[in-house]
C-alpha positions in Angstrom: 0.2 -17.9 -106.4 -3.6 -17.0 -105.8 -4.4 -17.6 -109.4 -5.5 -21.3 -108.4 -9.6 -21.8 -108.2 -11.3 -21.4 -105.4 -12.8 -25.4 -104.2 -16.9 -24.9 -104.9 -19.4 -27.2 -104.5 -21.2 -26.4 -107.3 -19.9 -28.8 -109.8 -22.2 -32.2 -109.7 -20.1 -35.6 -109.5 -17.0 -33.4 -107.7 -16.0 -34.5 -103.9 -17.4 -31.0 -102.3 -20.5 -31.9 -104.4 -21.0 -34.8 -102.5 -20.3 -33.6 -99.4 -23.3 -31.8 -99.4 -25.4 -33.8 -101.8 -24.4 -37.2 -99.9 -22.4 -37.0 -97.4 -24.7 -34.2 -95.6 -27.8 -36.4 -95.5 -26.4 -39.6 -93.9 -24.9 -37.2 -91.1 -28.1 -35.6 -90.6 -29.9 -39.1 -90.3 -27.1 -40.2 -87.8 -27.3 -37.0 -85.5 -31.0 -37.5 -85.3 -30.6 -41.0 -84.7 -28.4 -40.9 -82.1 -30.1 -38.5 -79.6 -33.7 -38.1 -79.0 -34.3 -34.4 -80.5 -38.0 -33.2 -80.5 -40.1 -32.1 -83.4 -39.0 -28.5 -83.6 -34.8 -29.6 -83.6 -35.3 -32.7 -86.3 -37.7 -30.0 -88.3 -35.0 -27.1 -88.5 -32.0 -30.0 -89.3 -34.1 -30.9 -92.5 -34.9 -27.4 -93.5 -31.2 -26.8 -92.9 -30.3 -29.9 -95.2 -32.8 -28.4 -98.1 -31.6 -25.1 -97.6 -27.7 -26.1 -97.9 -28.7 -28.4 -101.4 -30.8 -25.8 -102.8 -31.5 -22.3 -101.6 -28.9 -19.5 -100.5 -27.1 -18.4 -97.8 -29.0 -16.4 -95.4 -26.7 -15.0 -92.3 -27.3 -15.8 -88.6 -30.2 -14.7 -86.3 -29.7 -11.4 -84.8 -30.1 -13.1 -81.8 -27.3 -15.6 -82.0 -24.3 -14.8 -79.5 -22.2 -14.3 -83.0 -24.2 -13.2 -85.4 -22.1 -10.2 -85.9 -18.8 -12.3 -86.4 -20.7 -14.3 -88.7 -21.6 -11.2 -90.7 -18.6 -10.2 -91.2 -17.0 -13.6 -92.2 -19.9 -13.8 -94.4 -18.9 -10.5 -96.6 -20.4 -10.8 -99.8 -21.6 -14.4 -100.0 -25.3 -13.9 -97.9 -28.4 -14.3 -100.6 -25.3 -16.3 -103.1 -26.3 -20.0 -103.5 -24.4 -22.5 -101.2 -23.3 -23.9 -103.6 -21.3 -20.5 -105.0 -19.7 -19.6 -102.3 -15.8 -21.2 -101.1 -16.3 -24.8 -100.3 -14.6 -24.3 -96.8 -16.9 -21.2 -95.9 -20.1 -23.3 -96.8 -18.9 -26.4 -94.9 -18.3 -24.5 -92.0 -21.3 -22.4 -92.1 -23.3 -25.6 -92.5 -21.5 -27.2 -89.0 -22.4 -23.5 -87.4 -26.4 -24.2 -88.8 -26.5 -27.4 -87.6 -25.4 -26.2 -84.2 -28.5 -23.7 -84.7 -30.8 -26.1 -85.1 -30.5 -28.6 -82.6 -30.6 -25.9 -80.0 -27.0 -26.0 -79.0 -26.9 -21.9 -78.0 -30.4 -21.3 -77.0 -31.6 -21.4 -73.6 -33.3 -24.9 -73.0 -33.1 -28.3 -72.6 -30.2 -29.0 -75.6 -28.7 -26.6 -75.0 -24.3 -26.8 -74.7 -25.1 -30.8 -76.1 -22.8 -31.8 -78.5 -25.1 -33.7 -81.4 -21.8 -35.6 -82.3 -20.9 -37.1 -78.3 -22.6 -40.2 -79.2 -20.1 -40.5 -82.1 -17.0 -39.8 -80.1 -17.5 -41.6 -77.0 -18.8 -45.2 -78.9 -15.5 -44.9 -80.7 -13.4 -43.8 -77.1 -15.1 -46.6 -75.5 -14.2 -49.3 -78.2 -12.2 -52.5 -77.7 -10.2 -51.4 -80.6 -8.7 -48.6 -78.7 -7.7 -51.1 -75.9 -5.9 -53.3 -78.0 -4.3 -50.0 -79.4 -3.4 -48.6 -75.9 -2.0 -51.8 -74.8 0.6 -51.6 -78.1 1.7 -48.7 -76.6 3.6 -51.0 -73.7 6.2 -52.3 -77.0 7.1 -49.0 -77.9 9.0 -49.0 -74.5 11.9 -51.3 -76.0 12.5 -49.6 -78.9 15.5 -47.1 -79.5 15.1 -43.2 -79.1 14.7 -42.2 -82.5 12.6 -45.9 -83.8 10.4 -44.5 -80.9 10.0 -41.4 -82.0 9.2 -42.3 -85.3 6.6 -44.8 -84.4 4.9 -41.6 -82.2 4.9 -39.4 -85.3 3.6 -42.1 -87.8 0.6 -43.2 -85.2 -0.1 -39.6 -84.7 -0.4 -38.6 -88.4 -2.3 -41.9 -89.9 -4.2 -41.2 -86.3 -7.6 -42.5 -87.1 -6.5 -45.4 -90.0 -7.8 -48.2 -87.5 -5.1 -50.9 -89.2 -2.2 -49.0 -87.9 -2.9 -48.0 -84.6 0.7 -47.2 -82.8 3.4 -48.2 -85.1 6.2 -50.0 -84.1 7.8 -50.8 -87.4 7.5 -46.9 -88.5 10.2 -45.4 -91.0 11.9 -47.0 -94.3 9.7 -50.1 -95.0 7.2 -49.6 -92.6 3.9 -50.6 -93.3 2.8 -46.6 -93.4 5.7 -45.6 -95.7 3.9 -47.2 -99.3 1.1 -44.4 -98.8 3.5 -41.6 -97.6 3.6 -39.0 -100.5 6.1 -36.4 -98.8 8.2 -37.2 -95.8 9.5 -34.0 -94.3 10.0 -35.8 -90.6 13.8 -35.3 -90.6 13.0 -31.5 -90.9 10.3 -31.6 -87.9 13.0 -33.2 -85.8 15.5 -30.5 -87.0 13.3 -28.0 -86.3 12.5 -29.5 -82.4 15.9 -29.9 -81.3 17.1 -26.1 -82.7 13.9 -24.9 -80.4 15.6 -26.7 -77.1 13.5 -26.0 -74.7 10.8 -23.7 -76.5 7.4 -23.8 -76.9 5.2 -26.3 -79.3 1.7 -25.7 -80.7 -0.5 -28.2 -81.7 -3.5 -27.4 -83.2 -5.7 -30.8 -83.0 -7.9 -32.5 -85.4 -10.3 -35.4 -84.4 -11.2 -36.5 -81.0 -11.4 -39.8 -80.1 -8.7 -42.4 -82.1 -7.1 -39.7 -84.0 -6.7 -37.6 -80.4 -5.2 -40.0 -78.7 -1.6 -40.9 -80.5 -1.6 -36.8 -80.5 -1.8 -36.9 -76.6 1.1 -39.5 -76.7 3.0 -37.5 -78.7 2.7 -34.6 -76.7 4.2 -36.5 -73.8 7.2 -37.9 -75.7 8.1 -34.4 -76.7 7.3 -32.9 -73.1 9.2 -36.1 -71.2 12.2 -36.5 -74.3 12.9 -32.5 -73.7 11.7 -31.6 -77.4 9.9 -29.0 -75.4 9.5 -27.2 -72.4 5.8 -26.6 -73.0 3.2 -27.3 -75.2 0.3 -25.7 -76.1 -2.8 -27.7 -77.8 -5.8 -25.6 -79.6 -8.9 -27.1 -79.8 -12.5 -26.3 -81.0 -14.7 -24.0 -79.0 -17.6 -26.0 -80.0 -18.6 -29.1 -81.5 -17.3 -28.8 -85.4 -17.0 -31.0 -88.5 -18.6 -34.6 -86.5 -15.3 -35.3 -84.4 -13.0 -32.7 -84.0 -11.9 -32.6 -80.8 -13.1 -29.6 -78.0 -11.9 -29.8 -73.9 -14.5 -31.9 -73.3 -13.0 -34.6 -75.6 -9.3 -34.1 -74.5 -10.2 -34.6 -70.4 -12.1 -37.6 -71.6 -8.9 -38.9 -73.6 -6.9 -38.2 -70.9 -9.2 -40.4 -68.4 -9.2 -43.2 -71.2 -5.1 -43.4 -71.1 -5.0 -43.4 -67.7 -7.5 -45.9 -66.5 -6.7 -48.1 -69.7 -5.5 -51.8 -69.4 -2.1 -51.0 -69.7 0.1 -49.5 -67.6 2.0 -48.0 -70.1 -0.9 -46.1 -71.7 -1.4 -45.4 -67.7 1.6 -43.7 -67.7 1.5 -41.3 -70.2 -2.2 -40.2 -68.8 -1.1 -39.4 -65.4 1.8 -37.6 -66.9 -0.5 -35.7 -68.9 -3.0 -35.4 -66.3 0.5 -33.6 -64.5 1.5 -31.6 -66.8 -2.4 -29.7 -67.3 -1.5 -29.5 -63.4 1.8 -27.4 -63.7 1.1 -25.9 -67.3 3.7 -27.5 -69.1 0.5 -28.7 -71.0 -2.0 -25.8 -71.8 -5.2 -25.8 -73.4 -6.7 -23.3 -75.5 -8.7 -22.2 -77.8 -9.9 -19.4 -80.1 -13.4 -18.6 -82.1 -11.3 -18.4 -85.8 -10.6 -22.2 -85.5 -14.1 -22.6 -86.0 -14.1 -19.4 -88.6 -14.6 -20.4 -92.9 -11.2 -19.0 -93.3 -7.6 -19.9 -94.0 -4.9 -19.3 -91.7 -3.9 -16.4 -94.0 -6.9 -14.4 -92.5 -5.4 -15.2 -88.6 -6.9 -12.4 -86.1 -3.6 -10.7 -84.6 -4.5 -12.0 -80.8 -4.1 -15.9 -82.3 -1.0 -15.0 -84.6 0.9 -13.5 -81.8 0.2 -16.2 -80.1 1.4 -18.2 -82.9 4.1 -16.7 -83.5 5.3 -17.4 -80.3 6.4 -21.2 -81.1 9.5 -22.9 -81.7 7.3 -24.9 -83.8 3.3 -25.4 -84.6 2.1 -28.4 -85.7 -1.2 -28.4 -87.7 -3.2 -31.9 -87.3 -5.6 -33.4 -90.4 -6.7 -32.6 -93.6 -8.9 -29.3 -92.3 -5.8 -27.8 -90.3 -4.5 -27.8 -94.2 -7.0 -27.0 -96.5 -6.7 -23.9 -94.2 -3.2 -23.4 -94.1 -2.3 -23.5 -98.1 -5.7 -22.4 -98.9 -8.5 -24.8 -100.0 -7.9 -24.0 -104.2 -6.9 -26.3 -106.6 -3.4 -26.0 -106.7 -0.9 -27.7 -109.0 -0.3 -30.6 -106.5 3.9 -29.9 -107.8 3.3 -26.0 -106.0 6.2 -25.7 -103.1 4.8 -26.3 -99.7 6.6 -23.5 -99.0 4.7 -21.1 -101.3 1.3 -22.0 -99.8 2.4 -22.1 -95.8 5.3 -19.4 -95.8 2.5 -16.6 -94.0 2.3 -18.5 -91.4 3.2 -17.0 -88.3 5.9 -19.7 -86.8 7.8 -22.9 -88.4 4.6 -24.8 -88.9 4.4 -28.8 -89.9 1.4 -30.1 -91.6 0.8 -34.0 -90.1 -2.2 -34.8 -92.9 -4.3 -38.1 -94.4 -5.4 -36.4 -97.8 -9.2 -36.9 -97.6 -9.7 -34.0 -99.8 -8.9 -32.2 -103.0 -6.2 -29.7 -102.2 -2.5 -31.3 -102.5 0.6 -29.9 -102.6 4.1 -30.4 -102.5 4.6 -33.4 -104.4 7.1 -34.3 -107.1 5.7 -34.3 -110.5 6.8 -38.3 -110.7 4.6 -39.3 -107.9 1.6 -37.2 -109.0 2.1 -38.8 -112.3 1.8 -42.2 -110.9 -1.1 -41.5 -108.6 -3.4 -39.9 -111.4 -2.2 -43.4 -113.1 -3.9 -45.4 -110.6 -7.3 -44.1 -112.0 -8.3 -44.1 -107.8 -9.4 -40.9 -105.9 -6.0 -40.9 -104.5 -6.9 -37.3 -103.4 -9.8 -38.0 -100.6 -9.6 -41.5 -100.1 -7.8 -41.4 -96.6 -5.1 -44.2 -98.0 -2.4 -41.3 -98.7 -0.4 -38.9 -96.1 2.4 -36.6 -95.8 4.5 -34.6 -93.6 5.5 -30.9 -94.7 7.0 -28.9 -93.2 7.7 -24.9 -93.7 10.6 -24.7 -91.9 11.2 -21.0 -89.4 14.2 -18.7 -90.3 
């Protein structure tokens, strides 16, 4: 199973090529755009953006409240170029440097500022997210299960800003032409044989993708799909938008002073259940680790372990669960996600290389297109590994 390659981004003209030969230098120019750094931040974010295109991987200052983690996660990739080492370690050790050079853990003025709060709250603040709130009041009408379907679809296509909350989700849905695996019966299946048991869900983007997860997580808490549930988020600003605690109270204020009293609703009933701890938030210093879920620290996978059923947001959450290689895309879900710890479902817009689980018909079809089906955010699916 291991005998897949490792993603690099070494290889000129490939996606993780482009991340850091493209993608990298617009987010640098928009992060120093967007808040007034000072000559020594803006100077180390374009050493950092030379370094990451051209020189090798030097570990942390000693200095740096986890240098030593960062060591060891590092094994034998210091003085390797970037490009060399596994395209999710160098991604995330570029997020980590970029952290490092805007000041964001030493002492001063930037310090604790998250470089990518401009981002998050323009988007939190937008009309669009109104008009997608005030959608919300339809879903009210619609049977049990349409409803729950509708929850599951907005949550998954989360940030797609043409869907917003489905109402038509399911067979024929306007969602359902770029579905590539539908394993939604299962993730039912596997709530209602939990009861009243505990639900994970480790979070992807702030902002519009955050939001139909917090309405999820109310329809399973109010519907008795669970008796608690747990969301994990990022210690620390990571990858532009994923979500920290910060960004989940201010997604919780947005729902509940929206202009619609059904969005209102499901805030205040969220703001409720943080209050009696039928909502927890946590979080842990591996979900911002260069690591798949294989590597889990024992603390987090007894944790994990724990669940009647965890379900892993976005297309990071599972390059890090089936391992960020180039699988055949026909490999069994199951054979890359079995390790983990609990019955875990995968809700994930492909906007990278790694795929699997498909049906060697569809991947046929796809690679027919001639499109880069792959990482062009138009394609989803829902897998699950189902527990024992």
């Amino acid at each position: 199973m291991s005998d897949a390659p490792v993603i690099r981004s070494d290889v000129p003209g490939s996606f993780p090529w482009a991340v850091f030969h493209e993608r990298h230098p617009r987010l640098v120019r928009q992060v120093l755009d967007a808040l007034p750094y000072g000559p020594a931040e803006r100077a180390a974010v374009e050493r950092l953006l030379v370094e990451s295109t051209t020189g090798v991987l030097e570990p942390l200052g000693e200095d740096a409240p986890d240098a030593a983690q960062w060591r060891e996660w590092g094994g034998l990739v210091w003085g390797r170029p970037w490009g060399e080492a596994p395209f999710l370690w160098a991604e995330s050790y570029f997020y980590r440097r970029l952290l490092d050079a805007i000041g964001y853990f030493r002492p001063g003025a930037w310090q604790g500022i998250d470089p990518f709060a401009p981002f998050k709250n323009a988007e939190l603040a937008g009309v669009a997210v109104d008009e997608e709130l005030v959608a919300l009041s339809e879903l009210d009408a619609l049977p049990r299960t349409k409803r729950a379907e509708a929850l599951l679809s907005s949550a998954l296509w989360g940030n797609r800003a043409d869907l917003g909350f489905q109402i038509t989700a399911g067979p024929g849905g306007p969602a359902s032409s770029g579905l590539l695996a539908d394993d939604s019966a299962v993730l039912w299946s596997e709530l209602d044989r939990a009861g009243d048991g505990r639900v994970c869900v480790v979070a992807d983007n702030a902002g519009r993708e955050l939001l139909p997860d917090l309405v999820l997580i109310d329809h399973l808490l109010t519907d008795g799909r669970a008796a608690e549930v747990v969301l994990y988020v990022k210690p620390q600003p990571y990858f532009v938008s994923d979500a920290t605690t910060a960004d989940v109270l201010a997604s919780v204020d947005r729902l509940r002073t929206a202009p619609s009293a059904a969005a209102q609703a499901v805030g205040s009933r969220l703001w409720q259940a943080l209050n009696r701890g039928t909502l927890v938030l946590r979080t842990h210093p591996f979900f911002c680790a260069p690591l798949p879920y294989h590597d889990l620290p024992a603390d987090l996978r007894a944790e994990l372990a724990g669940a009647a059923l965890t379900i892993l947001k976005g297309d990071l959450n599972y390059r890090r669960l089936v391992g960020d290689r180039l699988w055949p895309p026909t490999t069994p879900f199951a054979e890359t996600a079995g390790h983990f710890p609990s019955a875990v479902a995968a809700l994930r817009t492909l906007k990278s290389d790694v795929i699997v689980g498909l049906d060697a018909a569809t991947v046929a079809r796809l690679d027919g297109t001639g499109t880069t089906w792959r990482v062009d955010g138009r394609h989803a699916v829902i897998q699950v590994c189902a527990g024992s």
